[in-house]
N, CA and C atoms as an extended XYZ file, in Angstrom:
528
Properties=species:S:1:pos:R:3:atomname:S:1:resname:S:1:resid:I:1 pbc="F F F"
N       -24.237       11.601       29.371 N   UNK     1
C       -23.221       11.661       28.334 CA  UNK     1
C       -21.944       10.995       28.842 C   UNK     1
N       -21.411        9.636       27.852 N   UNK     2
C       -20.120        9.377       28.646 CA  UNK     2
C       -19.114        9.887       28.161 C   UNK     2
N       -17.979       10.043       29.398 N   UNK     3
C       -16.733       10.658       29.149 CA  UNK     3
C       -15.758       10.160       27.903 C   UNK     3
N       -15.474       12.084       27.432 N   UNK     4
C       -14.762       11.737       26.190 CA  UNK     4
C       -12.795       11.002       26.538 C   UNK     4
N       -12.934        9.965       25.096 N   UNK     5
C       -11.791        9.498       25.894 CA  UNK     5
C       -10.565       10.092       24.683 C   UNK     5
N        -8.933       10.354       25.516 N   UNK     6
C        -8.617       11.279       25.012 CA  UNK     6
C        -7.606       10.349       23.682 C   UNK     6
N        -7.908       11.266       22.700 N   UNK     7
C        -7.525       10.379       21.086 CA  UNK     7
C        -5.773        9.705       21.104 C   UNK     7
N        -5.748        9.765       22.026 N   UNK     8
C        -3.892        8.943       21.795 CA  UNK     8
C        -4.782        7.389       22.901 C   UNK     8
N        -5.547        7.556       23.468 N   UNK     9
C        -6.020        6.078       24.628 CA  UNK     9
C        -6.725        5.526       22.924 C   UNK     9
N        -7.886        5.860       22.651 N   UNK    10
C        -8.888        5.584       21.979 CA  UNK    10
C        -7.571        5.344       20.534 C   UNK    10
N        -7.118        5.698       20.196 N   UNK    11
C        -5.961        5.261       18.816 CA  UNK    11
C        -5.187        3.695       19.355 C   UNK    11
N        -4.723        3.008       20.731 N   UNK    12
C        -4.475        2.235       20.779 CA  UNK    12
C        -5.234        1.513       21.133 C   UNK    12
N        -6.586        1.717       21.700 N   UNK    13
C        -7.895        0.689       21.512 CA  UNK    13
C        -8.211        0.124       20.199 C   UNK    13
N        -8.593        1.498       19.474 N   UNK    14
C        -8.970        0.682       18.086 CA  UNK    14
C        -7.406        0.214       17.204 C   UNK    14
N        -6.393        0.683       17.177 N   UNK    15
C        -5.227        0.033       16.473 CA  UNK    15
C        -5.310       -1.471       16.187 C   UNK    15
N        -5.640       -2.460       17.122 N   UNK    16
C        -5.582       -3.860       16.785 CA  UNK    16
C        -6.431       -3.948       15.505 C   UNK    16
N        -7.641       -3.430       15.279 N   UNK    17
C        -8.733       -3.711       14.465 CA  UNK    17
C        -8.406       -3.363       13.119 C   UNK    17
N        -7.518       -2.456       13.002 N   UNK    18
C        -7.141       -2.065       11.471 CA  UNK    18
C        -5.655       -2.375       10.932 C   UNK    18
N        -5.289       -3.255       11.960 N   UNK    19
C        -3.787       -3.965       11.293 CA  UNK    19
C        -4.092       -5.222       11.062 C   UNK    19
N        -2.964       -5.504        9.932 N   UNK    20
C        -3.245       -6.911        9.302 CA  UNK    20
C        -2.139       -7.266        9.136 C   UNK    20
N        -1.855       -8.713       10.075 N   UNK    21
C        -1.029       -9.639       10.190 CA  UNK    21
C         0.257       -9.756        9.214 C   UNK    21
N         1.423       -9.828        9.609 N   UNK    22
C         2.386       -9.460        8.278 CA  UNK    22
C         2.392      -10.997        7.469 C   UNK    22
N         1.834      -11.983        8.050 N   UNK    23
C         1.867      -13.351        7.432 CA  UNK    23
C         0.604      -12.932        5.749 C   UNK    23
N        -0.239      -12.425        6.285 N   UNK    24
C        -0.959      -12.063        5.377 CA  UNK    24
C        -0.899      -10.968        4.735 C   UNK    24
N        -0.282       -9.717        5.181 N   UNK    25
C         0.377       -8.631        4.283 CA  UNK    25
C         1.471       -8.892        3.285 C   UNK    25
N         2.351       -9.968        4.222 N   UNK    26
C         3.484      -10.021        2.838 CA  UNK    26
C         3.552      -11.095        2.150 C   UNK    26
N         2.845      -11.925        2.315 N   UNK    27
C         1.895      -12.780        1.181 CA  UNK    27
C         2.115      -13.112       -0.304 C   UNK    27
N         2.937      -13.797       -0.426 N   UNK    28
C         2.890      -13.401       -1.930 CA  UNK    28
C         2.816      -15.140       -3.073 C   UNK    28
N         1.087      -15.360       -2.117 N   UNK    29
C         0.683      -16.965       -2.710 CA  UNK    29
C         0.048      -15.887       -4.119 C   UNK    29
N         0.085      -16.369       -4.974 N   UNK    30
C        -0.626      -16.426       -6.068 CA  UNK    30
C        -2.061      -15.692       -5.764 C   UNK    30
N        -3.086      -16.667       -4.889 N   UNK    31
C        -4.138      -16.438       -4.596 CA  UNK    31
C        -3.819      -15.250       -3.439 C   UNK    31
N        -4.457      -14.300       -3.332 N   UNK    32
C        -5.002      -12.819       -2.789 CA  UNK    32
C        -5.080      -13.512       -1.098 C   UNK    32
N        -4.950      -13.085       -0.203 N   UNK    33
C        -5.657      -13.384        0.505 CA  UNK    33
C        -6.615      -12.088        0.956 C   UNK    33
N        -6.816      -11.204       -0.155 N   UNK    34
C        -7.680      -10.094        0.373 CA  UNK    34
C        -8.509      -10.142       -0.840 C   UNK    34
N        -9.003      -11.471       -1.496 N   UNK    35
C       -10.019      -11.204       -2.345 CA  UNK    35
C       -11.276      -11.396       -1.954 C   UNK    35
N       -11.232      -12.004       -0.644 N   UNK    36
C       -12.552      -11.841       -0.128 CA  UNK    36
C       -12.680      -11.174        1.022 C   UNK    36
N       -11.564      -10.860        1.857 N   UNK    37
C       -11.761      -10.013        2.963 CA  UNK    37
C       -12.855       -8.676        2.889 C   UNK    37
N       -13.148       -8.346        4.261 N   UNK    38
C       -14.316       -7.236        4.079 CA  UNK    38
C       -13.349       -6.075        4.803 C   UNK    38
N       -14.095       -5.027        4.724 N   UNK    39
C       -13.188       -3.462        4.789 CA  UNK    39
C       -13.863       -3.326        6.484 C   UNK    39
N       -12.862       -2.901        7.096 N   UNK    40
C       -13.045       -2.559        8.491 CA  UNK    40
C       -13.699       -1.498        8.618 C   UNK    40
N       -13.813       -0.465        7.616 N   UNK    41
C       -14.343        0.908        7.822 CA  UNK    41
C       -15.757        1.081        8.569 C   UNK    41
N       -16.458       -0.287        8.274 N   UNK    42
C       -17.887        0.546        8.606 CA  UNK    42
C       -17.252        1.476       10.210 C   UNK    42
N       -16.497        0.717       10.986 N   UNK    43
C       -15.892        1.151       12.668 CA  UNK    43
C       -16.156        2.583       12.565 C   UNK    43
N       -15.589        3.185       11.362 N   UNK    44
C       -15.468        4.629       11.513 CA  UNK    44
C       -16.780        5.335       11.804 C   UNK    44
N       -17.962        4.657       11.339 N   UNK    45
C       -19.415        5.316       11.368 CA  UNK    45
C       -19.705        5.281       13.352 C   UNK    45
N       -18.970        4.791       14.086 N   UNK    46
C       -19.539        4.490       15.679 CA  UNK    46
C       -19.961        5.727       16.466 C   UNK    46
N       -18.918        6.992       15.929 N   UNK    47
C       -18.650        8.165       16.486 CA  UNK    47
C       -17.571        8.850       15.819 C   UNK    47
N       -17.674       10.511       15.989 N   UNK    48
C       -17.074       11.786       15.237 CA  UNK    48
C       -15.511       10.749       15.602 C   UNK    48
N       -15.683       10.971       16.996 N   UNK    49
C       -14.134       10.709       17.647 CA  UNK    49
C       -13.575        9.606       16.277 C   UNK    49
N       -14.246        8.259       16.675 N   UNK    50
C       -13.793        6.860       16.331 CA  UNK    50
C       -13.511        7.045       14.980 C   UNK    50
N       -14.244        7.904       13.817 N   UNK    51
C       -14.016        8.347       12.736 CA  UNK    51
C       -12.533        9.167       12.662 C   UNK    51
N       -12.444       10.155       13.419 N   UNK    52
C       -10.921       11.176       13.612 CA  UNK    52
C       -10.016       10.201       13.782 C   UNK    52
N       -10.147        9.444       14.815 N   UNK    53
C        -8.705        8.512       14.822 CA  UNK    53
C        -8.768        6.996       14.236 C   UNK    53
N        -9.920        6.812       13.855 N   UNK    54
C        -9.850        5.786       13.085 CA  UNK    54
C        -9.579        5.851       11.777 C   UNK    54
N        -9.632        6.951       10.941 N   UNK    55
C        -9.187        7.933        9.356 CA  UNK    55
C        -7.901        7.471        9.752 C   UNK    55
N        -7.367        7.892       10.183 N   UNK    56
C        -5.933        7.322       10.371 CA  UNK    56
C        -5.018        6.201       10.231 C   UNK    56
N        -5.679        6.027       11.516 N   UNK    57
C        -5.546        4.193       11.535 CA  UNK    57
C        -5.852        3.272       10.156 C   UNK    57
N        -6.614        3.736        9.412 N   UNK    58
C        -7.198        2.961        8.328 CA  UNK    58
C        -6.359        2.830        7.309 C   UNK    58
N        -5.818        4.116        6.845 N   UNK    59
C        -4.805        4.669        5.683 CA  UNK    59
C        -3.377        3.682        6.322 C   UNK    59
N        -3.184        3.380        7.418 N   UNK    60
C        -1.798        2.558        7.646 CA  UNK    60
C        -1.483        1.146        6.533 C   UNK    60
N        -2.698        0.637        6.144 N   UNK    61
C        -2.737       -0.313        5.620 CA  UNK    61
C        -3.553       -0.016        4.798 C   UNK    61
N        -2.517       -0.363        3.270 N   UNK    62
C        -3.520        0.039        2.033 CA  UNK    62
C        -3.380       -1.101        0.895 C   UNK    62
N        -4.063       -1.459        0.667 N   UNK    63
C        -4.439       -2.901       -0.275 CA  UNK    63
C        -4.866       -2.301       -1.611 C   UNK    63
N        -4.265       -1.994       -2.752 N   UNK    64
C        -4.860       -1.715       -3.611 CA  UNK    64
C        -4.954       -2.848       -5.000 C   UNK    64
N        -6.140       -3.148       -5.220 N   UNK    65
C        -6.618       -4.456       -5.510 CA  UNK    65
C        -7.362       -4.373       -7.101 C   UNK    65
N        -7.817       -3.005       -7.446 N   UNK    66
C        -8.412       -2.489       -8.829 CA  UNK    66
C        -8.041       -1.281       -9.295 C   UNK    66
N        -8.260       -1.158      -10.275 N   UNK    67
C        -7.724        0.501      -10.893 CA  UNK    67
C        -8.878        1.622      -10.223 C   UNK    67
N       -10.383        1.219       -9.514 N   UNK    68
C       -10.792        2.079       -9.136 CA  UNK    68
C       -10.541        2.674       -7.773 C   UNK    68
N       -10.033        1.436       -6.738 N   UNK    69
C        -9.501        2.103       -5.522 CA  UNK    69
C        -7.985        2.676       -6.168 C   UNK    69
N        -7.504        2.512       -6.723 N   UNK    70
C        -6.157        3.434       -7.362 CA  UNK    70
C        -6.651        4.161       -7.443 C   UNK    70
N        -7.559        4.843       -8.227 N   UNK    71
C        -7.936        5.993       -8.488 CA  UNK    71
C        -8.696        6.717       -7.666 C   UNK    71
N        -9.147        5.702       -6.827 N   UNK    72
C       -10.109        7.128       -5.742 CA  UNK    72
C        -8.957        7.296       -4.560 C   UNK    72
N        -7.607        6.256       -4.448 N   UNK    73
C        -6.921        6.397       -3.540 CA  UNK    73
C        -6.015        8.063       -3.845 C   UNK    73
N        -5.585        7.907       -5.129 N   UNK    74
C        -5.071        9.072       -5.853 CA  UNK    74
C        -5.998       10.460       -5.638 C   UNK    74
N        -7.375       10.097       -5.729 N   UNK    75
C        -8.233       11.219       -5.622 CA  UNK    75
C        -8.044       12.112       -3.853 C   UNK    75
N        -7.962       11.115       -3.303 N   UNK    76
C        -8.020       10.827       -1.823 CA  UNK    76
C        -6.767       11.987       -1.330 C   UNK    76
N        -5.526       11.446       -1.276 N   UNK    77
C        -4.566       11.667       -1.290 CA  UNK    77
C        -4.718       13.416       -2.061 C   UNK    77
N        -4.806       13.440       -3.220 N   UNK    78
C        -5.031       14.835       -3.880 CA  UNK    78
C        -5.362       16.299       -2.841 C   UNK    78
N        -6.982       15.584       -2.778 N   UNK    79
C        -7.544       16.748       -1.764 CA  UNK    79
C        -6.973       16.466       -0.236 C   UNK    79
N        -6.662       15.768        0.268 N   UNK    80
C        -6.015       15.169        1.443 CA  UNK    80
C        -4.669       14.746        1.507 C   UNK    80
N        -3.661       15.758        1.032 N   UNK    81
C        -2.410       15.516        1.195 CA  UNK    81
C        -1.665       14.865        2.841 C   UNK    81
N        -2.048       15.300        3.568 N   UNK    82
C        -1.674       14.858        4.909 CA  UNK    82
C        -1.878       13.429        5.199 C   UNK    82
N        -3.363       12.877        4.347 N   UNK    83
C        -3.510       11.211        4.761 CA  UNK    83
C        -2.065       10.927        4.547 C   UNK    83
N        -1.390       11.181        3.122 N   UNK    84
C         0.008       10.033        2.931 CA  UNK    84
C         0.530        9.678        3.829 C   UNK    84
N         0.884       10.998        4.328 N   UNK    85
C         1.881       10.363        5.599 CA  UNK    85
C         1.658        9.280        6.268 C   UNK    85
N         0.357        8.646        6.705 N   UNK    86
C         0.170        8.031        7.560 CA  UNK    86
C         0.053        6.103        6.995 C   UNK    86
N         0.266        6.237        5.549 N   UNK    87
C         0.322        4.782        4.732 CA  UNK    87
C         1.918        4.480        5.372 C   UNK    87
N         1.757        3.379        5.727 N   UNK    88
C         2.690        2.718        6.185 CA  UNK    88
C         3.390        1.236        5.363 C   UNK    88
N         2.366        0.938        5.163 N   UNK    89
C         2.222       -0.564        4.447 CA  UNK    89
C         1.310       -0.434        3.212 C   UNK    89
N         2.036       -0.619        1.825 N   UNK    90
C         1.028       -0.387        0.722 CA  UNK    90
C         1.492       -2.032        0.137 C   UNK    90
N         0.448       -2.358       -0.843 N   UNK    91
C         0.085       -3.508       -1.533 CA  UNK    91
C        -0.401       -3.694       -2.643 C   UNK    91
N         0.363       -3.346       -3.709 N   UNK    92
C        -0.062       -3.100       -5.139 CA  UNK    92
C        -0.460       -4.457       -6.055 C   UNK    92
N        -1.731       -4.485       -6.093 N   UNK    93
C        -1.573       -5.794       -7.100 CA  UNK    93
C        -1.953       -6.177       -8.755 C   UNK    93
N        -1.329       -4.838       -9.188 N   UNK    94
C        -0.948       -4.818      -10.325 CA  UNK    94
C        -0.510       -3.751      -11.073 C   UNK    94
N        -0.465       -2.757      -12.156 N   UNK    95
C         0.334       -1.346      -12.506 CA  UNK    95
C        -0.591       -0.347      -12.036 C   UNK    95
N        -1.703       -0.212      -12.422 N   UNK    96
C        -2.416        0.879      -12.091 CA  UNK    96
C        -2.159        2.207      -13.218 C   UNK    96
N        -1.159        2.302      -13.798 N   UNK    97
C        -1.030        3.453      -14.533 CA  UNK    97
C        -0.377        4.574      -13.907 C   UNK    97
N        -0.785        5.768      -14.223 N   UNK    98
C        -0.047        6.661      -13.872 CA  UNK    98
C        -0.428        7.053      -12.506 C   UNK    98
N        -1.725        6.466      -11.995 N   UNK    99
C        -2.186        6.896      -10.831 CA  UNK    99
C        -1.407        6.317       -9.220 C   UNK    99
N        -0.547        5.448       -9.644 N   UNK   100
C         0.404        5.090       -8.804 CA  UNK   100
C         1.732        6.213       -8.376 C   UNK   100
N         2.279        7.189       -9.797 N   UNK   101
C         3.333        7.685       -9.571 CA  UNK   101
C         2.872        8.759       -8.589 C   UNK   101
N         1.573        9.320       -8.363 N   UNK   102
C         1.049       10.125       -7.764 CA  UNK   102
C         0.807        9.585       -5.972 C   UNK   102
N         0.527        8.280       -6.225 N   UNK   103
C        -0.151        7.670       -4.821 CA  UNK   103
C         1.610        7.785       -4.566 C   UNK   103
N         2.587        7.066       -4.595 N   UNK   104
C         3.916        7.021       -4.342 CA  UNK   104
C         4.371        8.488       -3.843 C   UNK   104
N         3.742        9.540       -4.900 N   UNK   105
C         4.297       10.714       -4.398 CA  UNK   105
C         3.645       11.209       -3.545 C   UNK   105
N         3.155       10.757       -2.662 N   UNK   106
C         2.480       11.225       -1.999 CA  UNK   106
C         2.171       10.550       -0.148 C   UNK   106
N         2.816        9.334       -0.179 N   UNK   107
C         2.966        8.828        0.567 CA  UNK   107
C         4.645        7.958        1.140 C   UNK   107
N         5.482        8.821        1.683 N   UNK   108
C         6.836        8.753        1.469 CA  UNK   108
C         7.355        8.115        2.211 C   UNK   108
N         6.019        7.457        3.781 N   UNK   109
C         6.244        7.162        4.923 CA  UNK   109
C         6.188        5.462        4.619 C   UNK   109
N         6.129        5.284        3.335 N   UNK   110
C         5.782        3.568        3.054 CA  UNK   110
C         6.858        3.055        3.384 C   UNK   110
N         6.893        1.713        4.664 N   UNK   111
C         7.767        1.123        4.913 CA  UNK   111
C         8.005       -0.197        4.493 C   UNK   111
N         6.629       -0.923        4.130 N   UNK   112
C         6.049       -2.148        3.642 CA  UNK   112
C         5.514       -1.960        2.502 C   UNK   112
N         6.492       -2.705        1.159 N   UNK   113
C         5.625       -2.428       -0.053 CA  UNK   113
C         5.674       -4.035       -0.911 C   UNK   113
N         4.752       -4.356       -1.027 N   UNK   114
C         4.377       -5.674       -1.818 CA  UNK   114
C         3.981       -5.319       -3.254 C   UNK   114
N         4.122       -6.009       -4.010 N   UNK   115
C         4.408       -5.450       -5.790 CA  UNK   115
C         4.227       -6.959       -6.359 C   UNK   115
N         3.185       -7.106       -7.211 N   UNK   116
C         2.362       -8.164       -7.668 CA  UNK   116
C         3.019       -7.593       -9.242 C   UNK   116
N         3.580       -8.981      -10.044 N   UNK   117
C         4.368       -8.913      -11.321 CA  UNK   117
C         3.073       -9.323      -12.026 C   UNK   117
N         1.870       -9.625      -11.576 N   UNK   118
C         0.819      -10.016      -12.688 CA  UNK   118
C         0.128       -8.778      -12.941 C   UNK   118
N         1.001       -8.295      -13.623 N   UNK   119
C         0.682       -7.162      -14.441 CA  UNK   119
C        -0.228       -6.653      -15.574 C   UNK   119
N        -1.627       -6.057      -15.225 N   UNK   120
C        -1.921       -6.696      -16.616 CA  UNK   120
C        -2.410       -5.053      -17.981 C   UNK   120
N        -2.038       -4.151      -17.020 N   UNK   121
C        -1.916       -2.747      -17.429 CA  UNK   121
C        -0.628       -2.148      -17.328 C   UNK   121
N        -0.193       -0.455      -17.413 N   UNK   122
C         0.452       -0.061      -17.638 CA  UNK   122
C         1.250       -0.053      -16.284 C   UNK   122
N         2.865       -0.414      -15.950 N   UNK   123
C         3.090        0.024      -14.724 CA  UNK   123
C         4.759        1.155      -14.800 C   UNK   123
N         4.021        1.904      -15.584 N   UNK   124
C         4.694        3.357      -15.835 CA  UNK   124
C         4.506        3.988      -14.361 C   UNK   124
N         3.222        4.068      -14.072 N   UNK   125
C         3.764        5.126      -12.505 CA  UNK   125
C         4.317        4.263      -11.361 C   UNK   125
N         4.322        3.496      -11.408 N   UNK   126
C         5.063        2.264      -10.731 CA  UNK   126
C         6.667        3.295      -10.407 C   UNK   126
N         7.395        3.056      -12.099 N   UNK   127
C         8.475        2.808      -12.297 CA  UNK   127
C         8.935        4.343      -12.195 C   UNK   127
N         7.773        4.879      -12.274 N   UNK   128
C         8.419        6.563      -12.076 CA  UNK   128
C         8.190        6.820      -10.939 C   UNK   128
N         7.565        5.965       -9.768 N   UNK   129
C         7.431        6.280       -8.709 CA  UNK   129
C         8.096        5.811       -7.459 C   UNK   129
N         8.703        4.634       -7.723 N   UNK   130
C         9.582        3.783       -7.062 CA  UNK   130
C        10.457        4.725       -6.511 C   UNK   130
N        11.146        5.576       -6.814 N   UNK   131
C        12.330        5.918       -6.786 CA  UNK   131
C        12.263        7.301       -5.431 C   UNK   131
N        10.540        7.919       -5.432 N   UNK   132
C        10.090        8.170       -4.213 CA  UNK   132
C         9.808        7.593       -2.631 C   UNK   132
N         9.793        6.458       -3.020 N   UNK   133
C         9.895        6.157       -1.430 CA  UNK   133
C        10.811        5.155       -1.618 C   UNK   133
N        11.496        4.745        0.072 N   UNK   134
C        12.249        4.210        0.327 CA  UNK   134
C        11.925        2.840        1.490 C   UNK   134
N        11.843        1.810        1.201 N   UNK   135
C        10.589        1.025        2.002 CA  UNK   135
C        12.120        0.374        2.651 C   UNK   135
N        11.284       -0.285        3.876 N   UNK   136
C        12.398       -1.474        4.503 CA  UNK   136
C        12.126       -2.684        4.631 C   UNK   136
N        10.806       -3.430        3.870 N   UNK   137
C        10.790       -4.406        3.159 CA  UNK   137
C         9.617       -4.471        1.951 C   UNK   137
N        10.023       -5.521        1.152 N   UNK   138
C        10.124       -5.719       -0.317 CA  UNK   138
C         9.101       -6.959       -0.148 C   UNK   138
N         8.600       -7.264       -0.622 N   UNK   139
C         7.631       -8.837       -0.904 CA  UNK   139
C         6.922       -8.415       -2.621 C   UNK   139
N         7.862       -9.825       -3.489 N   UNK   140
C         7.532       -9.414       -4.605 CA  UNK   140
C         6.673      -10.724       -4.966 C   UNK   140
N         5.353      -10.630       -5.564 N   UNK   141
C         4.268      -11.645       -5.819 CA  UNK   141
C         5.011      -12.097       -7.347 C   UNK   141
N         5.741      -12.904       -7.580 N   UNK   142
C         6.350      -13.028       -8.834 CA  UNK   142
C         5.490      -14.448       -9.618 C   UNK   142
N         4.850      -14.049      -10.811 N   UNK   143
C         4.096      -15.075      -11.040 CA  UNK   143
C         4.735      -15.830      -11.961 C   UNK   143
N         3.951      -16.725      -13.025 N   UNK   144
C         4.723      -17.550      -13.863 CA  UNK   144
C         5.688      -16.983      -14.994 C   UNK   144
N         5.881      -17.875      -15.666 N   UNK   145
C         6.932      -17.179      -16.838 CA  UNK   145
C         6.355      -16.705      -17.708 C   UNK   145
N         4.936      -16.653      -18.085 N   UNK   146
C         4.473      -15.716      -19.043 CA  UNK   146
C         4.131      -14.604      -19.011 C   UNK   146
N         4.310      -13.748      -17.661 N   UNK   147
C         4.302      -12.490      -17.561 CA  UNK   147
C         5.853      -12.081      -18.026 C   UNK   147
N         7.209      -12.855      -17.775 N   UNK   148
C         8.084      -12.167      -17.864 CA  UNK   148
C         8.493      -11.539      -19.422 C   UNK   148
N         7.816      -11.667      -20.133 N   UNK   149
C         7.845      -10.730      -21.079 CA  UNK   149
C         6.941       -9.647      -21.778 C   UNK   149
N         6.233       -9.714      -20.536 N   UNK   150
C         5.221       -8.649      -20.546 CA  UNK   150
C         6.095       -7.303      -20.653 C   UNK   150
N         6.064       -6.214      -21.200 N   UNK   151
C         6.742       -4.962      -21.100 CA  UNK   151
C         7.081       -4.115      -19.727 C   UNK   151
N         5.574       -4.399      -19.547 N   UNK   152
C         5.404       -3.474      -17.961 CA  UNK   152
C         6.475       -4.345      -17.113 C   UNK   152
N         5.833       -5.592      -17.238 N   UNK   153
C         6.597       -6.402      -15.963 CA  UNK   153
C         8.124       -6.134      -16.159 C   UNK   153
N         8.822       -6.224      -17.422 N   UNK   154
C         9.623       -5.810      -17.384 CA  UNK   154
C        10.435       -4.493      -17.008 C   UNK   154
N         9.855       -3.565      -17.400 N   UNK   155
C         9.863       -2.123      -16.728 CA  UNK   155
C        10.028       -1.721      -15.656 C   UNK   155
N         9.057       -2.643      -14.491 N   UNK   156
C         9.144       -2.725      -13.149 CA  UNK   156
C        10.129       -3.723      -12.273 C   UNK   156
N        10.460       -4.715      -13.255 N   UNK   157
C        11.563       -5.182      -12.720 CA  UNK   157
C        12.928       -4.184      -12.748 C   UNK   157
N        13.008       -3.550      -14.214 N   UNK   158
C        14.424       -2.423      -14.504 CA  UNK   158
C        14.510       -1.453      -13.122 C   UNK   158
N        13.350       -1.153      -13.062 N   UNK   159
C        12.707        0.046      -12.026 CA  UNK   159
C        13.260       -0.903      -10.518 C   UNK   159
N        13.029       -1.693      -10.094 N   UNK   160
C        13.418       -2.041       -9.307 CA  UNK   160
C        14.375       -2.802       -8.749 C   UNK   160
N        15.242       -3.068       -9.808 N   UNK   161
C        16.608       -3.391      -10.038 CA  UNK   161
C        17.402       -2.023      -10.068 C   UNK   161
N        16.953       -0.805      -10.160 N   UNK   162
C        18.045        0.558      -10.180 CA  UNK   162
C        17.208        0.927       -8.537 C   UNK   162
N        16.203        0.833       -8.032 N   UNK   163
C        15.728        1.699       -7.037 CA  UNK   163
C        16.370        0.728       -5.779 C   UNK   163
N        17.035       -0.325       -5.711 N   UNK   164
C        17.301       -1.820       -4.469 CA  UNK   164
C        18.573       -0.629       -3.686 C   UNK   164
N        19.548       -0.526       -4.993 N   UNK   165
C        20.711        0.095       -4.205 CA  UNK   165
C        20.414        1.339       -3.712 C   UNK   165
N        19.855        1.655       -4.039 N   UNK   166
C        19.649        3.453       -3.555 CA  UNK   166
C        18.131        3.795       -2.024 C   UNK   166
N        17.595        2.664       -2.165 N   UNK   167
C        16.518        2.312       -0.571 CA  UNK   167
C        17.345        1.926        0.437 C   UNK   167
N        18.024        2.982        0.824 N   UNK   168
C        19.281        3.042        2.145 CA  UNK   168
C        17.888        2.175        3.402 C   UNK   168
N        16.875        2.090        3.682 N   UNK   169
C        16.041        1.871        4.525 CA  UNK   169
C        15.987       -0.021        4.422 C   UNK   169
N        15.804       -0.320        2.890 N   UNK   170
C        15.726       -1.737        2.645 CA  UNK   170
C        16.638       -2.437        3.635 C   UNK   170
N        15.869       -3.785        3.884 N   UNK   171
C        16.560       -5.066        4.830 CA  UNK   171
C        16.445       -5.906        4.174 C   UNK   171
N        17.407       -6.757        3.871 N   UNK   172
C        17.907       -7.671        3.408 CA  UNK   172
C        17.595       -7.498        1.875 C   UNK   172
N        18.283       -8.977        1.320 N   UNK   173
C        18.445       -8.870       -0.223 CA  UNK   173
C        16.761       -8.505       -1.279 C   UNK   173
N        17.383       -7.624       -2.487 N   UNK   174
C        16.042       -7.706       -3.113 CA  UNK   174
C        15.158       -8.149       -3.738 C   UNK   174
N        15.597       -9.299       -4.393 N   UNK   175
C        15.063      -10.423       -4.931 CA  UNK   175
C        15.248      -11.614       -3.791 C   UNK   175
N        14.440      -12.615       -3.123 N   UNK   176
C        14.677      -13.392       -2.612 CA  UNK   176
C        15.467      -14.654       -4.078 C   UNK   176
């Protein structure tokens, strides 16, 4: 049997494997660069351990890309209040509905938040949720001019035109 190794060594072994580059986190080409990427998780299946501190590690970086990882992220979060804490970097790429004001409330530790204006649902929990966390940078995916009169998009711009002054954490200006 080999020796167990103790979970703060084994958390900065696997750490490289579940962070993603801020060139590609704060990203904000049009094209995704996580529409074809694959999910690191299988790692967690290696061992109990690699699973315990790799759960962790995983939730640091959260890409939410469809209304169904919104919703199982929301589900997630629900029965597992403690994961939030550990989202660091979230990546919304589009409203999600109300299941956002919940993911927001629930994860307060977000320091990195990217916000995709190609909106193509409701982004009500967006705008009711903004105002819960306090990030210290902003990357806004701002697409052409025919979203800007989309409602939502608008909404989330209001929303984030009242939430800029009050994110004492934010660096530098909020609109580039």
């Amino acid at each position: 049997m080999a020796p167990k190794i103790p979970d703060e060594i084994l958390s900065q072994i696997l750490a490289p494997l579940f962070q993603i580059p801020d060139h590609l986190f704060l990203s904000t080409s049009l094209d995704s660069p996580f529409a074809t990427s694959s999910s690191t998780s299988s790692i967690l299946l290696v061992s109990k351990s690699w699973f315990r501190v790799g759960t962790l590690l995983l939730y640091s970086f959260v890409i939410l890309r469809s209304k169904g990882q919104a919703t199982a992220l929301q589900a997630t979060l629900r029965d597992l209040p403690d994961l939030g804490r550990f989202v660091k970097h979230l990546r919304v790429e589009n409203g999600y509905g109300m299941s956002m004001y919940q993911i927001l409330g629930q994860t307060p530790n977000v320091a990195s938040l990217v916000l995709s204006l190609h909106i193509r649902d409701s982004s009500d929990g967006l705008v009711k949720g903004l105002p819960l966390i306090n990030p210290k940078r902003l990357a806004i995916i701002d697409e052409t001019e025919m979203f800007l009169k989309n409602k939502s998009v608008v909404k989330l711009k209001n929303a984030l035109e009242m939430c800029g002054p009050k994110w004492s954490n934010l660096v530098g200006p909020l609109f580039p």
